[in-house]
BALO-215504 format. One record per atom (N, C-alpha, C, O, CB): residue number from 1; atom name; x, y, z. Coordinates in nm, 2 decimals, m for minus. Each point is the difference from the previous one (the first is absolute). Glycine has a CB too. Layout:
! BALO-215504
(kolse NUM 'CA' (X Y Z))
...
//
This chain:
! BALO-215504
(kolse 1 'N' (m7.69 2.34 m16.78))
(kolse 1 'CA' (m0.02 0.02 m0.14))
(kolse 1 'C' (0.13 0.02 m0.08))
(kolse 1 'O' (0.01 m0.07 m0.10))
(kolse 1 'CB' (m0.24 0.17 0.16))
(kolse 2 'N' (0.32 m0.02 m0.03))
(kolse 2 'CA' (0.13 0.06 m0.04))
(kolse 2 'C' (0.06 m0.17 m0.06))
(kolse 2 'O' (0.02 m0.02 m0.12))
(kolse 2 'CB' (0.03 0.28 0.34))
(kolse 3 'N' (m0.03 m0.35 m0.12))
(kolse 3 'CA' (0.06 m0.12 0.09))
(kolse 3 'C' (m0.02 m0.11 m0.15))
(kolse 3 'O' (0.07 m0.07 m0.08))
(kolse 3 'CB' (m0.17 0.13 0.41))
(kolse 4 'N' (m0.03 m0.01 m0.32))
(kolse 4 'CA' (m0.05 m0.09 m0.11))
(kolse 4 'C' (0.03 0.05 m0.16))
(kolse 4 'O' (0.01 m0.09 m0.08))
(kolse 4 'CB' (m0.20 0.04 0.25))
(kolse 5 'N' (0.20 0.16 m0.22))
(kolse 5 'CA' (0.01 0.06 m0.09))
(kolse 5 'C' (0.18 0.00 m0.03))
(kolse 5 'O' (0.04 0.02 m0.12))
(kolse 5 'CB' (m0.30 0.12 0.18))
(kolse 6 'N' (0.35 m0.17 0.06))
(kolse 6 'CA' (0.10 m0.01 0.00))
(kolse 6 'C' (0.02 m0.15 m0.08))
(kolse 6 'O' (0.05 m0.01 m0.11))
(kolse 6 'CB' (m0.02 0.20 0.31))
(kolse 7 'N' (m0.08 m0.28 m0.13))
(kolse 7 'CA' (0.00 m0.14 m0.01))
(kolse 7 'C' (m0.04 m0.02 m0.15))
(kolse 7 'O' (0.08 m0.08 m0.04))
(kolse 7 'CB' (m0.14 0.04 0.29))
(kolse 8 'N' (m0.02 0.08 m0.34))
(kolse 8 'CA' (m0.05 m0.03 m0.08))
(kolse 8 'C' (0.11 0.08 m0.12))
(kolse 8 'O' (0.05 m0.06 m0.09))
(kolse 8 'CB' (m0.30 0.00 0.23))
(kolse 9 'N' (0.28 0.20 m0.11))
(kolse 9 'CA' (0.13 0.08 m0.08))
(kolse 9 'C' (0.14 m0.13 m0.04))
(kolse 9 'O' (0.06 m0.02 m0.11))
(kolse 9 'CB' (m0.12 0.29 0.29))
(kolse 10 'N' (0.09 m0.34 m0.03))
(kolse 10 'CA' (0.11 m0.07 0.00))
(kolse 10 'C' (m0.04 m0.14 m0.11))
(kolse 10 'O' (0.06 m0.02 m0.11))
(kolse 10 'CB' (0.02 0.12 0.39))
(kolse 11 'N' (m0.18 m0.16 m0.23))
(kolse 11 'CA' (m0.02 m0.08 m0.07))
(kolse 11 'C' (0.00 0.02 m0.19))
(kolse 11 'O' (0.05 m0.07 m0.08))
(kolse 11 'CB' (m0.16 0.03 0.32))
(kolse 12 'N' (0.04 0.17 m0.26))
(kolse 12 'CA' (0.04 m0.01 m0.10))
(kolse 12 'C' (0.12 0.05 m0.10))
(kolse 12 'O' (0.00 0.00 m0.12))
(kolse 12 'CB' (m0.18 m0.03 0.21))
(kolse 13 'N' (0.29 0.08 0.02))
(kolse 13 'CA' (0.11 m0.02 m0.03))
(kolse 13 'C' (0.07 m0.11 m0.03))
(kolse 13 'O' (0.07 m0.01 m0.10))
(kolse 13 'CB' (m0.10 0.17 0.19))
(kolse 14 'N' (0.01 m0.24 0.01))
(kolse 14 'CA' (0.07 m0.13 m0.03))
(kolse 14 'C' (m0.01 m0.10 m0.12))
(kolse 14 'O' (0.08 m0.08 m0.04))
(kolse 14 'CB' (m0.09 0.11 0.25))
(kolse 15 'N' (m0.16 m0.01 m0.26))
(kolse 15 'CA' (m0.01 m0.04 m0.11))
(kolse 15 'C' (0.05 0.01 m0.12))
(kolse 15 'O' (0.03 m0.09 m0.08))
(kolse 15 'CB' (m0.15 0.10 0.20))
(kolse 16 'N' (0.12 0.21 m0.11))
(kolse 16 'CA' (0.09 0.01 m0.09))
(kolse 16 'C' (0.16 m0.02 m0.05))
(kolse 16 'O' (0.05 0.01 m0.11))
(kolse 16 'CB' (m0.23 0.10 0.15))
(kolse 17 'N' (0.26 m0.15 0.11))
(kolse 17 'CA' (0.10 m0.01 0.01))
(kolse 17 'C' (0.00 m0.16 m0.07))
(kolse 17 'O' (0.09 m0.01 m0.08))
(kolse 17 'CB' (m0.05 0.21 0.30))
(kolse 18 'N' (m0.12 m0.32 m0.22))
(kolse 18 'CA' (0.04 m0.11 m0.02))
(kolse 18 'C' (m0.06 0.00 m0.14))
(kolse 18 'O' (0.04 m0.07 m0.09))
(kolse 18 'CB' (m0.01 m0.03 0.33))
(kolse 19 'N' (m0.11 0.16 m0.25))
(kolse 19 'CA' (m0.04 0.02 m0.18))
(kolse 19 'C' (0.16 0.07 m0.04))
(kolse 19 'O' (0.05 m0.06 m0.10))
(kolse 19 'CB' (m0.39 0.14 0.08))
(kolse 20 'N' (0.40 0.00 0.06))
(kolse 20 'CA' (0.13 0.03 m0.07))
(kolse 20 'C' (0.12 m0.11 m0.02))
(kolse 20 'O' (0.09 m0.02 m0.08))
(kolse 20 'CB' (m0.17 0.23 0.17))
(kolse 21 'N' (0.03 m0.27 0.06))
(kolse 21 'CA' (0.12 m0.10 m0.04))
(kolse 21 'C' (m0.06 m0.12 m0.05))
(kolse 21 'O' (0.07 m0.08 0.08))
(kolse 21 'CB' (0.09 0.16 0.08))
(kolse 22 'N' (m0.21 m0.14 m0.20))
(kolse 22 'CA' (m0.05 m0.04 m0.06))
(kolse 22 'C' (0.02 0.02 m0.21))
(kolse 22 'O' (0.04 m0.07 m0.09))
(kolse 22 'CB' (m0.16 0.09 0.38))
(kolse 23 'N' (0.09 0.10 m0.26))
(kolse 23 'CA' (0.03 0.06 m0.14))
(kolse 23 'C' (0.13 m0.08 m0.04))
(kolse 23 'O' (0.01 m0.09 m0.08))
(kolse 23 'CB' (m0.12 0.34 0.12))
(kolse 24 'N' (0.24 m0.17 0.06))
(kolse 24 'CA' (0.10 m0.02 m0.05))
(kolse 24 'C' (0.08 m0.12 0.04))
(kolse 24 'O' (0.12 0.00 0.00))
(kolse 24 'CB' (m0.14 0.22 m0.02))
(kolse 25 'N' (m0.05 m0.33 0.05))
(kolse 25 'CA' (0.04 m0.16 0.05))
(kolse 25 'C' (m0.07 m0.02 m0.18))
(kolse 25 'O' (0.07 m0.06 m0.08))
(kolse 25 'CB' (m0.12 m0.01 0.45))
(kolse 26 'N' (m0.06 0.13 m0.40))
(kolse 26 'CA' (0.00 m0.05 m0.16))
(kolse 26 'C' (0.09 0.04 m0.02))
(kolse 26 'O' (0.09 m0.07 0.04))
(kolse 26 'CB' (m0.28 0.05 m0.13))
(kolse 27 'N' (0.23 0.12 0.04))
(kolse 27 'CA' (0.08 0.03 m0.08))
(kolse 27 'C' (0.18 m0.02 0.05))
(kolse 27 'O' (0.07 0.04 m0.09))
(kolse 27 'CB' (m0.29 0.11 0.01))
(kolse 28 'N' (0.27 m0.18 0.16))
(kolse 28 'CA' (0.10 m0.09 0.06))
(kolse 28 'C' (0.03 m0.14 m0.11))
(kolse 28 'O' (0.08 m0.04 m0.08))
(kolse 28 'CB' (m0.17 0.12 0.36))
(kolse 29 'N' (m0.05 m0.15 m0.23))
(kolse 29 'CA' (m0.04 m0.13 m0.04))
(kolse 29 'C' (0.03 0.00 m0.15))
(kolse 29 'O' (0.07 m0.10 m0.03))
(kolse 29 'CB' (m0.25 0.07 0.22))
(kolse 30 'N' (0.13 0.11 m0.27))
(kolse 30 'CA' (m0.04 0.00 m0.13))
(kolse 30 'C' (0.18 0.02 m0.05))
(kolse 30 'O' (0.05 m0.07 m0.09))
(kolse 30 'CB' (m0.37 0.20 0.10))
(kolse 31 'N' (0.41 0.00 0.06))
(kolse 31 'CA' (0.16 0.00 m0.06))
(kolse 31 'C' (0.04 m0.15 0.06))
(kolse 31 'O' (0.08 m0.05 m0.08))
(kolse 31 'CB' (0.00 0.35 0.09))
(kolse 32 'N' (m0.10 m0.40 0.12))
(kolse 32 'CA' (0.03 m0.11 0.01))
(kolse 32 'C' (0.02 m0.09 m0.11))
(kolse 32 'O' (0.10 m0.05 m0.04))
(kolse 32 'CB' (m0.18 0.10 0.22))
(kolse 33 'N' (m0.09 m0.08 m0.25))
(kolse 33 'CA' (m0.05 m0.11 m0.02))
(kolse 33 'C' (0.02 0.01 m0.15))
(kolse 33 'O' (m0.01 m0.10 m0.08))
(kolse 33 'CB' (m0.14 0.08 0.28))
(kolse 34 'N' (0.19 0.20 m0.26))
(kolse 34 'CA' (m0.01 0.02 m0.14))
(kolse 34 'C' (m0.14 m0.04 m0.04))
(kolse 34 'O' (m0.02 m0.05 m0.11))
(kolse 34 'CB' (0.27 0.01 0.06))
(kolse 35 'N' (m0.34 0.05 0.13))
(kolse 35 'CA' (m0.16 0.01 m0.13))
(kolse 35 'C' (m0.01 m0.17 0.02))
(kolse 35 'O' (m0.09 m0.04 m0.07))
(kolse 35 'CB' (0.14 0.29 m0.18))
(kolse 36 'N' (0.02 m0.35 0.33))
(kolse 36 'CA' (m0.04 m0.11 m0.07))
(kolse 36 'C' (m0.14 m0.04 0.12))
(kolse 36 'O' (m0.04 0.07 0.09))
(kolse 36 'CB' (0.33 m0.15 m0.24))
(kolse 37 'N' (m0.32 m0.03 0.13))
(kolse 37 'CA' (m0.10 m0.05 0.10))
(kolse 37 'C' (0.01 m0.02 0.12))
(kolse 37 'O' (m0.11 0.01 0.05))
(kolse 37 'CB' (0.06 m0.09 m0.20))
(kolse 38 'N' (0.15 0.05 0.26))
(kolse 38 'CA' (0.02 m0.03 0.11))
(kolse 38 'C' (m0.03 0.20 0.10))
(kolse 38 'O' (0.04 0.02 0.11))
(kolse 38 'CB' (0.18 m0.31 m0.22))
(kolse 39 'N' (m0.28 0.38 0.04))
(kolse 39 'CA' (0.02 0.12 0.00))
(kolse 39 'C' (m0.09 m0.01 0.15))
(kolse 39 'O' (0.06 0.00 0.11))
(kolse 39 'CB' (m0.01 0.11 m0.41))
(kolse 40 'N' (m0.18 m0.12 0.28))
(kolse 40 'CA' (m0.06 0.03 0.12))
(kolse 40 'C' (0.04 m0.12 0.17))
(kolse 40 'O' (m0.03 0.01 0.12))
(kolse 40 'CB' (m0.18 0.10 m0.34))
(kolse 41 'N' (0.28 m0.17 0.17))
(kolse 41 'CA' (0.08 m0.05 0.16))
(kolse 41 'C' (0.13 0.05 0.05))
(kolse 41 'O' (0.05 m0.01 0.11))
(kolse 41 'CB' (m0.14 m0.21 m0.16))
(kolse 42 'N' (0.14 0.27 m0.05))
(kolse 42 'CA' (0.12 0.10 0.02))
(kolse 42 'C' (m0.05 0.13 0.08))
(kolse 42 'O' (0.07 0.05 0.08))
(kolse 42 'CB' (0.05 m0.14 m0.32))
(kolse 43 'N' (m0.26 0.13 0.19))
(kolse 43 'CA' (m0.05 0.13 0.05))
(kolse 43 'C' (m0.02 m0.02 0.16))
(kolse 43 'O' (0.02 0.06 0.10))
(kolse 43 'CB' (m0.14 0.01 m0.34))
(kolse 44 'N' (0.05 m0.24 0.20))
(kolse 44 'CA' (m0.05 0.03 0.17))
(kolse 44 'C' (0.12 0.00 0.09))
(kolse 44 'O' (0.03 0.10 0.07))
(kolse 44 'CB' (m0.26 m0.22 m0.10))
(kolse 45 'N' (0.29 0.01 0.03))
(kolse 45 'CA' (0.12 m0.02 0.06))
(kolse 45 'C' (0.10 0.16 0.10))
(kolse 45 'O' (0.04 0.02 0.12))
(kolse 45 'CB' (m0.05 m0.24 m0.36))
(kolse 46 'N' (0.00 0.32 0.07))
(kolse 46 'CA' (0.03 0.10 0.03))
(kolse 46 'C' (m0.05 0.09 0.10))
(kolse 46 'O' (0.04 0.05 0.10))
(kolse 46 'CB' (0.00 m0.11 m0.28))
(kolse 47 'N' (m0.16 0.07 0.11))
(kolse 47 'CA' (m0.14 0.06 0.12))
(kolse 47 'C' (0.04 m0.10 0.13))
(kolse 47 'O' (0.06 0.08 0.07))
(kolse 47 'CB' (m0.32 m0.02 m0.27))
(kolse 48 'N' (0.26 m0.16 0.25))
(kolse 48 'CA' (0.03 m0.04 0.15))
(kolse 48 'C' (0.09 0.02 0.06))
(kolse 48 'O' (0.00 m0.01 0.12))
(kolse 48 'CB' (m0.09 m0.11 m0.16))
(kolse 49 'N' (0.23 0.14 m0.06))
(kolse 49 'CA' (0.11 0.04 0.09))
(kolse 49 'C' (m0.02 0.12 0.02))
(kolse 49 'O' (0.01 0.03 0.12))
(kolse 49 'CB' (0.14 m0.17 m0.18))
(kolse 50 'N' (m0.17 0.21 m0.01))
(kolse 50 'CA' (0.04 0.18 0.01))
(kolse 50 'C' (m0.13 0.01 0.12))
(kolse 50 'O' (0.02 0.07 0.10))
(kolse 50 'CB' (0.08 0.06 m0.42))
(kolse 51 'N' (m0.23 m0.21 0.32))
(kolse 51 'CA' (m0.05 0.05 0.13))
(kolse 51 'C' (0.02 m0.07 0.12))
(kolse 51 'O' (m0.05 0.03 0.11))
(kolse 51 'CB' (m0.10 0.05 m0.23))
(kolse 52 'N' (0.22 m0.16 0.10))
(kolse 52 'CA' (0.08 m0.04 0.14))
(kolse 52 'C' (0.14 0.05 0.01))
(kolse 52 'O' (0.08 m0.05 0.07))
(kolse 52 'CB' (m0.21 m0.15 m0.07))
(kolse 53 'N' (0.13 0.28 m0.05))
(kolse 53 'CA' (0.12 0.06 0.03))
(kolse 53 'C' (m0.07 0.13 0.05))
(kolse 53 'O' (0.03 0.03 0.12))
(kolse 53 'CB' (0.15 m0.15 m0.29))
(kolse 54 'N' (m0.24 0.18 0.12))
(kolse 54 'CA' (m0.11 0.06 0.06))
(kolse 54 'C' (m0.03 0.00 0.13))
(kolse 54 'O' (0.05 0.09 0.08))
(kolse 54 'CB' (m0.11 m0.14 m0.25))
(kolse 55 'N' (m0.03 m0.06 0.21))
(kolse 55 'CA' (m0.05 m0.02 0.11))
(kolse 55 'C' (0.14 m0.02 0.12))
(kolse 55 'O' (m0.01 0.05 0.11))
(kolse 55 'CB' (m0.22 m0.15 m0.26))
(kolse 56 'N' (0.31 0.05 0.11))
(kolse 56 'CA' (0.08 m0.05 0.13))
(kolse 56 'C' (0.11 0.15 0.02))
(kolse 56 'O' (0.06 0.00 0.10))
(kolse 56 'CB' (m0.06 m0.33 m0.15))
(kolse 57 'N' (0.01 0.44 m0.04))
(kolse 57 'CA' (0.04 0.06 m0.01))
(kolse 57 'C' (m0.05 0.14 0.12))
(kolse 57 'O' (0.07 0.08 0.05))
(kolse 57 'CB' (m0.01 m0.23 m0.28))
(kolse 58 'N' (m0.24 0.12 0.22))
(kolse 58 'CA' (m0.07 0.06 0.05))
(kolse 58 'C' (0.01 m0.03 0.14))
(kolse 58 'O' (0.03 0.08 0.09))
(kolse 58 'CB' (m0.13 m0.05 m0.28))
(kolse 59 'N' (0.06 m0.16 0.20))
(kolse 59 'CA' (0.03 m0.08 0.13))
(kolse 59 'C' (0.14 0.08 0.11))
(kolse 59 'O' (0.01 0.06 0.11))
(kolse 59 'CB' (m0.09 m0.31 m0.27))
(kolse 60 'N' (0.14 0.20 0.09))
(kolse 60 'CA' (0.18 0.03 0.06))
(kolse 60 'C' (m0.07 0.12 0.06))
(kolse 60 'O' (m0.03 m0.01 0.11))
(kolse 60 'CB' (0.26 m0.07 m0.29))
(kolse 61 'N' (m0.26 0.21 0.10))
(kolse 61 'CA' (0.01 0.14 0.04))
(kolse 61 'C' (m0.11 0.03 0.03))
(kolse 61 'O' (m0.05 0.10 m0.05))
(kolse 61 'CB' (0.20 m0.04 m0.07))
(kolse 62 'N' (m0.26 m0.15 0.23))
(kolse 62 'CA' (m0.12 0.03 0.05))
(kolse 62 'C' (0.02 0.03 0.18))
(kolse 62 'O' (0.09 m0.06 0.06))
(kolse 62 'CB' (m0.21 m0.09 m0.29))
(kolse 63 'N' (0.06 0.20 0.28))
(kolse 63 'CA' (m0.01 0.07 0.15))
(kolse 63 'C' (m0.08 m0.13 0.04))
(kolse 63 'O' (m0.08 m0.05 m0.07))
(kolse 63 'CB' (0.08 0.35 0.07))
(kolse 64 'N' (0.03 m0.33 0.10))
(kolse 64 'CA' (m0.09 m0.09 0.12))
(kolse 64 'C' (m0.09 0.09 0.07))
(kolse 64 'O' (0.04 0.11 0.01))
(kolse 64 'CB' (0.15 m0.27 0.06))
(kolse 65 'N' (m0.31 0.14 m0.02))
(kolse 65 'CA' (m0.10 0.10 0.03))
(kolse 65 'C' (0.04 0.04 0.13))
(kolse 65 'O' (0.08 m0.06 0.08))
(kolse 65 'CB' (m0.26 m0.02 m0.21))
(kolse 66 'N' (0.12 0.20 0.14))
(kolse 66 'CA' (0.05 0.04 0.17))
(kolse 66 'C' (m0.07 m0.05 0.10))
(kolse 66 'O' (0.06 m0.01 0.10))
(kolse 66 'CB' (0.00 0.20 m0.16))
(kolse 67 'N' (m0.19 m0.24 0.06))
(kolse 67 'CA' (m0.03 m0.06 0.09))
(kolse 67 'C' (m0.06 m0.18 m0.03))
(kolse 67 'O' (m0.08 m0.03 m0.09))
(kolse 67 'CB' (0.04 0.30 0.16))
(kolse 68 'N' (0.08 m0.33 0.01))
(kolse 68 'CA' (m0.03 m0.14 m0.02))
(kolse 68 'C' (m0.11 m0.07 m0.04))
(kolse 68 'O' (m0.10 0.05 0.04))
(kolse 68 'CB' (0.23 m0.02 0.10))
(kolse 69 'N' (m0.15 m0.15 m0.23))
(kolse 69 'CA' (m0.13 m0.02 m0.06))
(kolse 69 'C' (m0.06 m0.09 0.09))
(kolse 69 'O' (0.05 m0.11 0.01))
(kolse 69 'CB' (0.01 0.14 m0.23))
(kolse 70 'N' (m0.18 0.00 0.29))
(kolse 70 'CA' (m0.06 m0.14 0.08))
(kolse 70 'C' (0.00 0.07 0.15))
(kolse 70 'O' (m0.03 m0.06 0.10))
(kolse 70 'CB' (0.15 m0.18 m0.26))
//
């Protein structure tokens, strides 16, 4: 039960973590673009690097399990 309640905590952390960046990939986008139209591909762009930078950042600094899978 704990296991599960943990699982669901994280999850919604992460949500909130990419709703933040998110936020500020708009607002990145928006001092890029000055308000003009090209605004929401500038955001996403943004939003993909910063979470792949993210992700591979996480990667790098992840443990291999202690015991073997299979």
């Amino acid at each position: 039960m704990g296991s599960t309640l943990r699982l669901y905590y994280d999850a919604v952390i992460a949500v909130v973590l990419m709703a933040v960046v998110a936020i500020v990939c708009g607002f990145i986008a928006a001092v890029i673009t000055g308000d003009s139209s090209p605004n929401f591909p500038v955001a996403t762009i943004v939003f993909v690097l910063i979470c792949a930078f993210i992700f591979l950042r996480l990667a790098s600094k992840s443990r291999t399990p202690a015991l073997p899978l299979g």
